[in-house]
C-alpha positions as CSV (number, residue, x, y, z in Angstrom):
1,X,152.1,305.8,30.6
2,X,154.8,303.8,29.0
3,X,158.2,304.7,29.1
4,X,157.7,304.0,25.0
5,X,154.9,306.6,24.6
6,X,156.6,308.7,27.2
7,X,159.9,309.4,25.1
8,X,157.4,309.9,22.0
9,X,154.9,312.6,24.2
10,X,154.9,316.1,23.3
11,X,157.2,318.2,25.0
12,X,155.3,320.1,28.2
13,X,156.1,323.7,29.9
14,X,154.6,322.8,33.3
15,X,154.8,326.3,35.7
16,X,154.5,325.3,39.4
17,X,154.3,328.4,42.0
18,X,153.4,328.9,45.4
19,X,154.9,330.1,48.9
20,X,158.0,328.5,50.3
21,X,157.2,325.2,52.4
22,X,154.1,323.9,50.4
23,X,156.9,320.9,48.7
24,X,157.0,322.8,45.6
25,X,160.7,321.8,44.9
26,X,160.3,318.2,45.8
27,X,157.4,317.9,44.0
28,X,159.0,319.5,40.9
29,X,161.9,317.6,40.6
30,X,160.2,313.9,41.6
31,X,157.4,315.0,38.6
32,X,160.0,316.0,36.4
33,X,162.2,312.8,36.7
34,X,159.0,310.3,37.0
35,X,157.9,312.4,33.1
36,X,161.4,312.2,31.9
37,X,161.3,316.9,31.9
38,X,164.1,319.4,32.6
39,X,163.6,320.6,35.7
40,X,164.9,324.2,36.8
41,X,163.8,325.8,40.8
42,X,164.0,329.4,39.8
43,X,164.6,330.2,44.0
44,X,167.8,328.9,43.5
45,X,168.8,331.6,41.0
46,X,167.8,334.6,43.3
47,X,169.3,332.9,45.6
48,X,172.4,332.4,43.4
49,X,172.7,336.3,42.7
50,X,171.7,337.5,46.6
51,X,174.8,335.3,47.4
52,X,177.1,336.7,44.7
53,X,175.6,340.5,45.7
54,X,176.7,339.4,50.0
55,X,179.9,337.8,49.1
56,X,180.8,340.8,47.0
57,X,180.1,343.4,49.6
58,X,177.4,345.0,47.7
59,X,174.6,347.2,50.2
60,X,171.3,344.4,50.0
61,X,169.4,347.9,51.6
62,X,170.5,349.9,48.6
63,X,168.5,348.8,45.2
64,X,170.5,351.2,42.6
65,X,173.9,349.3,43.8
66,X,172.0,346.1,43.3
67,X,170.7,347.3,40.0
68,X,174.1,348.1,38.8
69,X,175.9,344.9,39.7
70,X,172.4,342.4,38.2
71,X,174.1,342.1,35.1
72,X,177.7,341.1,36.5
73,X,177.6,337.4,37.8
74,X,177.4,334.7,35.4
75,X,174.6,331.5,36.2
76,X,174.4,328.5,35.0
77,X,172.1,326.3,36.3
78,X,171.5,322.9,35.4
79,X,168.3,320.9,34.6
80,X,168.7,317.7,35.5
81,X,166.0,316.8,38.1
82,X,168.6,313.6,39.5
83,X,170.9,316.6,40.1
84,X,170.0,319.6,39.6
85,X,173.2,322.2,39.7
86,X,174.1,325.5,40.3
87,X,177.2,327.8,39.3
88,X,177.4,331.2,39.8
89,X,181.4,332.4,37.4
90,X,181.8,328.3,37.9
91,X,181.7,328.2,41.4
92,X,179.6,325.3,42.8
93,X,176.8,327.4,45.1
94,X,174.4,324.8,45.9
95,X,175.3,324.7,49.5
96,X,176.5,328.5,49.9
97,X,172.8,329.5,49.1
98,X,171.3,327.7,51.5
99,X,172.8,329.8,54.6
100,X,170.3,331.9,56.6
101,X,172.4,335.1,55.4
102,X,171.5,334.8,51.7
103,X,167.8,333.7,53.2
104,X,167.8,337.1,54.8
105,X,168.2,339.2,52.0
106,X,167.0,337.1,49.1
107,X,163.3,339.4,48.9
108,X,165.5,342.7,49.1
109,X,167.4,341.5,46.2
110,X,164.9,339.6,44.5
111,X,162.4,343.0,44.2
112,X,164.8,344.9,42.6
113,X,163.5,345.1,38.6
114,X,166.9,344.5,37.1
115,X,167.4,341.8,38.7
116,X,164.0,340.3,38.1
117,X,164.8,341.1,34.2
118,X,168.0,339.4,34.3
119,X,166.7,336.0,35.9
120,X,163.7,335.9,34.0
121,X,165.9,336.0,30.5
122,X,167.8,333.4,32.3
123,X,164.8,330.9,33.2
124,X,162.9,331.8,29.5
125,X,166.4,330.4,27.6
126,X,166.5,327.8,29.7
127,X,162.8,326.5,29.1
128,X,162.7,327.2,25.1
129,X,166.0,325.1,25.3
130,X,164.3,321.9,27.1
131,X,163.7,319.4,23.7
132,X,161.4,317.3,25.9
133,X,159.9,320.1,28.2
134,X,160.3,320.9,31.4
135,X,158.9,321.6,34.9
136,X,159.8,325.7,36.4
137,X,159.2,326.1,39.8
138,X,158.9,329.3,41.4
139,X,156.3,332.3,42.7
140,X,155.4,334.2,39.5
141,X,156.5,331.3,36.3
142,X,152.9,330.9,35.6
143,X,152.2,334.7,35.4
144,X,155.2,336.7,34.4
145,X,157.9,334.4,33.4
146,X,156.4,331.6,31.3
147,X,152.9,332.7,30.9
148,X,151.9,330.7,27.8
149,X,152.9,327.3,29.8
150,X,150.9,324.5,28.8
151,X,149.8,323.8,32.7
152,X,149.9,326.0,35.5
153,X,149.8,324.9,38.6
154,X,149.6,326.8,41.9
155,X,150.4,324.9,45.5
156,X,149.2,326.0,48.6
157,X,149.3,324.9,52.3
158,X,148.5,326.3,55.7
159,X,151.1,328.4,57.4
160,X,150.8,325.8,60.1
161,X,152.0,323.0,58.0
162,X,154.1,324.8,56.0
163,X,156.1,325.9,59.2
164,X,156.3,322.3,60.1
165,X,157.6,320.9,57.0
166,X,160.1,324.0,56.7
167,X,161.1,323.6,60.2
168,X,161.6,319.9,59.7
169,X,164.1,320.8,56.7
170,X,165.6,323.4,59.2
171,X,166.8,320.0,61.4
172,X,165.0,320.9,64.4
173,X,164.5,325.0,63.7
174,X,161.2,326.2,65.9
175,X,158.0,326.1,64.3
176,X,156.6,329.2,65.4
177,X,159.7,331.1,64.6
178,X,159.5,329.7,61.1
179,X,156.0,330.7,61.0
180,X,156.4,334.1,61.7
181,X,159.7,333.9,59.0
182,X,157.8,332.6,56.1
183,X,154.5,334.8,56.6
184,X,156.8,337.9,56.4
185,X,158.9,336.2,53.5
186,X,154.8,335.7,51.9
187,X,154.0,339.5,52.5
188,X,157.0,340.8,50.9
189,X,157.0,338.2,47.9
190,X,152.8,339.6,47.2
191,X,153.2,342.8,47.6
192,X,156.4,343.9,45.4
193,X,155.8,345.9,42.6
194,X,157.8,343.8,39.7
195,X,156.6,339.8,39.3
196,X,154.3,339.1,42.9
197,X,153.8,336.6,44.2
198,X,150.5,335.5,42.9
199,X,148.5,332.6,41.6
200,X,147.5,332.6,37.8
201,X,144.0,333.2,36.4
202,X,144.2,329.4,34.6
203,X,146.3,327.7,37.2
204,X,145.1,324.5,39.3
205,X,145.3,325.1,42.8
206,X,146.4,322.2,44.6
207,X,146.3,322.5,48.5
208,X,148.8,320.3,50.1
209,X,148.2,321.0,53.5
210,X,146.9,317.6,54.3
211,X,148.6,315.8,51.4
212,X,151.5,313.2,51.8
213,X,154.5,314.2,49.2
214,X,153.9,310.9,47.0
215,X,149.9,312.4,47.3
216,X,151.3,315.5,45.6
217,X,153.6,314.1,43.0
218,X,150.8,311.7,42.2
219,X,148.1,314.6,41.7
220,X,150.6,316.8,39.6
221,X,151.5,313.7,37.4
222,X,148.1,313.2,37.0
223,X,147.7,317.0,35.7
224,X,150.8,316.8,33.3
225,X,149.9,313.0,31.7
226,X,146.0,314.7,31.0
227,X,147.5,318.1,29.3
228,X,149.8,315.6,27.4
229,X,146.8,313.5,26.0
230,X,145.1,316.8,25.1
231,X,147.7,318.1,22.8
């Protein structure tokens, strides 16, 4: 598509999920920048409010004192795939969440219902705002947050791979010990009681197990350019 019929194209809600490691972020952010989208990673948000709930002392075990204090930190993230920010009361966290403490306690915090309700308000304003569209990534956009999304896709890959790519991310982190991390970060992500894990009833499942990045972006772009054309 020309960059002339690109600026002119409807404007696309594309909802990608899956389990960590399959390249959903990459693929989210090099799709939204190739399709000229918003792009938002909706991880980085729990993440964003699991580090604000650590740095403020508040008990990730106890879900009332999580419930109370959902509604407290302000996030703003931005959509720009070429750099996509986060502030949590105009702090820069983009590094901060990234530590293996706020990985540890992200599903606690993430399962609690108020502060699914507060995120997901968060991610819909953000998404209706997006004039040209935009590309959500997350584990439950397609099914509980945006589920009227024009195209749904669902990425999948093999623990194995998944551990390998994660682990290569993790600069040299142990494969198995990653595998063993993000099959109990998968079992607690499915079986929550508010949002699961889970793949849509009209997603595209894309498994990316033996899939090179660019094969990845390519397929998606494929997916979005075809919804497009339909409208």
């Amino acid at each position: 598509m020309e960059n002339g019929a690109a600026r002119t194209a409807p404007a696309v809600i594309v909802a990608i999920d899956g389990p960590s490691g399959t390249g959903k972020s990459s693929t989210s952010k090099a799709v939204a920048a190739q399709l000229g989208l918003s792009y938002l990673d909706t991880g980085a948000q729990y993440r964003a409010i699991t580090w604000w709930m650590v740095s403020n002392g508040i008990d990730t075990g106890d879900a009332d004192a999580i419930a109370a204090a959902a509604g407290k930190p302000e996030i703003i993230s931005g959509t720009d795939p070429a750099n996509p920010t986060i502030t949590v009361d105009g702090v820069d966290v983009a590094g901060p969440i990234r530590t293996p403490e706020v990985t540890a306690e992200v599903s606690a915090v993430s399962a609690v219902p108020e502060v699914r309700a507060r995120i997901t308000e968060l991610q819909r304003a953000l998404a209706a705002a997006a004039d040209h569209g935009i590309v959500v990534e997350g584990r439950d956009i397609g099914t509980t947050v945006l589920p009227d999304a024009d195209l749904k896709i669902f990425l999948t890959a093999s623990p194995e791979a998944r551990a390998a790519r994660r682990s290569g991310e993790l600069k040299g982190a142990d494969v198995s010990t990653t595998r063993e991390a993000l099959l109990k970060r998968d079992a607690a992500d499915s079986t929550r009681k508010t949002s699961p894990l889970a793949k849509a009833g009209d997603a595209v499942e894309v498994d990316t197990s033996d899939l090179t990045l660019q094969q990845v972006i390519e397929c998606v772009v494929t997916l979005v350019e075809e919804k497009r054309a339909a409208e």
